[in-house]
TORKOL-4160 file (C-alpha; in steps of 0.2 Angstrom, whole numbers, padded with zeros to 4 digits, m for minus):
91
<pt num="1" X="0325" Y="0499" Z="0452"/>
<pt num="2" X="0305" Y="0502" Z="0447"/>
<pt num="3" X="0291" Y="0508" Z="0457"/>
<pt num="4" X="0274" Y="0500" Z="0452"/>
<pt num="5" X="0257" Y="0508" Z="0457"/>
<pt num="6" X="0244" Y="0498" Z="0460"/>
<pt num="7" X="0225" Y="0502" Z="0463"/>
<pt num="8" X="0220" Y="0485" Z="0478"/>
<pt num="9" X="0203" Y="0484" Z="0486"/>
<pt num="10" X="0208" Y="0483" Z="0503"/>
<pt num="11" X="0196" Y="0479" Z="0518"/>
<pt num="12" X="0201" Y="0473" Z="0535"/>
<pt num="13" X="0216" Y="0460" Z="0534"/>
<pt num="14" X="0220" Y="0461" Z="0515"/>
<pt num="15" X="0235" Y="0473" Z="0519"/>
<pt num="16" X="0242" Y="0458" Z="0530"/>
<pt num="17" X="0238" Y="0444" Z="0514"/>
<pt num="18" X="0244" Y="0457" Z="0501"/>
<pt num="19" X="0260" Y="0459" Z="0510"/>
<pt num="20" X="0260" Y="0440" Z="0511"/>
<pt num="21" X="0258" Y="0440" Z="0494"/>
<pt num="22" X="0274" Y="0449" Z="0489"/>
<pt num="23" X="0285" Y="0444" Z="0500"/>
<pt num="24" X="0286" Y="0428" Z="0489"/>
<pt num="25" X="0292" Y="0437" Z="0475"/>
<pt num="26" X="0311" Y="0441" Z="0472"/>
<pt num="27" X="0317" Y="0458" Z="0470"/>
<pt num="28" X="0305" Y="0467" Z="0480"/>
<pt num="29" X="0314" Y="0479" Z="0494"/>
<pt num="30" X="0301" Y="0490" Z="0498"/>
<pt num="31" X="0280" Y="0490" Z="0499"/>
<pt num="32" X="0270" Y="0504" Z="0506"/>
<pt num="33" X="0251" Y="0504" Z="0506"/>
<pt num="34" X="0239" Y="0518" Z="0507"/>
<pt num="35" X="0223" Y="0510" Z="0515"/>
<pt num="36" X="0212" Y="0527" Z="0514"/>
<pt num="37" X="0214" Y="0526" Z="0493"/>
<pt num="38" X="0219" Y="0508" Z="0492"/>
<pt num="39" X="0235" Y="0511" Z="0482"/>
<pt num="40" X="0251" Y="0501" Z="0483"/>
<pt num="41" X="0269" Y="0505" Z="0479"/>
<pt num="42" X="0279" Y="0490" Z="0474"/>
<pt num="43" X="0300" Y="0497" Z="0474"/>
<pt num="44" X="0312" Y="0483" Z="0465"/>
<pt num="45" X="0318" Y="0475" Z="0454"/>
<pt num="46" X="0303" Y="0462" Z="0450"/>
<pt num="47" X="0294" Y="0466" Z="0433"/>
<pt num="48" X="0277" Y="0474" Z="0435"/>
<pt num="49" X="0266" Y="0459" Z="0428"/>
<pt num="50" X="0273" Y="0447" Z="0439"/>
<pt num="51" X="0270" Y="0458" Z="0454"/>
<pt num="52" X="0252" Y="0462" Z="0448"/>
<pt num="53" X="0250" Y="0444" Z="0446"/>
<pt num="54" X="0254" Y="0440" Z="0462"/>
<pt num="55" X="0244" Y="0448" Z="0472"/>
<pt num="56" X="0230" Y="0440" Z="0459"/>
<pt num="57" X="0234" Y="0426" Z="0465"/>
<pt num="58" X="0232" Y="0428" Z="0481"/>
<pt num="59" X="0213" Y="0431" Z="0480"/>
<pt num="60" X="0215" Y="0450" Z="0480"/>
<pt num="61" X="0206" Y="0463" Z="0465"/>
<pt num="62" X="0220" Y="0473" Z="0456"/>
<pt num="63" X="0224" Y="0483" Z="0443"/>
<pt num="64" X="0238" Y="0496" Z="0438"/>
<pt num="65" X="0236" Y="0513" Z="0447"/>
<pt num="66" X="0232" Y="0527" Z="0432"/>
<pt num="67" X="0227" Y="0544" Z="0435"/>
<pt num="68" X="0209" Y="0540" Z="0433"/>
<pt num="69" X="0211" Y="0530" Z="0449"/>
<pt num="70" X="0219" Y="0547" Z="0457"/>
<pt num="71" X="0204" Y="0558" Z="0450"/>
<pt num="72" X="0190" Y="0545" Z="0459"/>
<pt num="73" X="0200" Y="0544" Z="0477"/>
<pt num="74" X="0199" Y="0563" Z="0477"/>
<pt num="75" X="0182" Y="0564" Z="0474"/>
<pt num="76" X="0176" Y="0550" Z="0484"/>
<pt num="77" X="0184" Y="0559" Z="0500"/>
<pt num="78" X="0176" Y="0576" Z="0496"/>
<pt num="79" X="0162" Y="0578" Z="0507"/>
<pt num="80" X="0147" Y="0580" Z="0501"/>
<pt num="81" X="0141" Y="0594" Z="0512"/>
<pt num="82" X="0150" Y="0608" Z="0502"/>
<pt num="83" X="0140" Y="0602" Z="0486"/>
<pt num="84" X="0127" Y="0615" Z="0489"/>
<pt num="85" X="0110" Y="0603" Z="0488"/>
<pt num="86" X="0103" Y="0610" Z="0501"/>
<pt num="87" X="0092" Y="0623" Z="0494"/>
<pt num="88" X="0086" Y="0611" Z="0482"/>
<pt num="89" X="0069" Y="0607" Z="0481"/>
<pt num="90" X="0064" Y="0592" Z="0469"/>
<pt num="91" X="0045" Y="0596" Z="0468"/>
């Protein structure tokens, strides 16, 4: 059994379509989505292209989930108070 990562973007009702999506495929026992960062977990026995492929075809934008992805959902929910631009002055 394999667990593929995948980065989704997600909005609204794509988790219902993505889980639409791969319940067509065989092999597949488990799928959790994390909306917030827009990854998905795929557990089975299906190989990953044909997962990725999948969910492709069902109109969606994906790609495999690399720590890149990890490094920009962190930073994207930083807020941006604590950056310390407010003493800035830009003239």
């Amino acid at each position: 059994m394999e667990t593929v990562e995948l980065k989704v973007e997600m909005v609204g009702i794509h988790e219902k379509r993505l889980r639409k999506c791969l319940s067509k495929l065989k092999g597949i026992e488990k799928v959790e989505v994390d909306v917030s960062s827009q990854k998905v977990a795929v557990t089975g026995y299906a190989h990953r292209n044909k997962i990725l492929k999948a969910i492709r075809r069902g109109g969606l934008k994906a790609d495999f989930w690399s720590t890149q992805n990890e490094l920009l959902s962190v930073y994207a929910s930083a807020s941006y108070g604590n950056l310390g631009f407010n003493n800035v002055n830009f003239f």
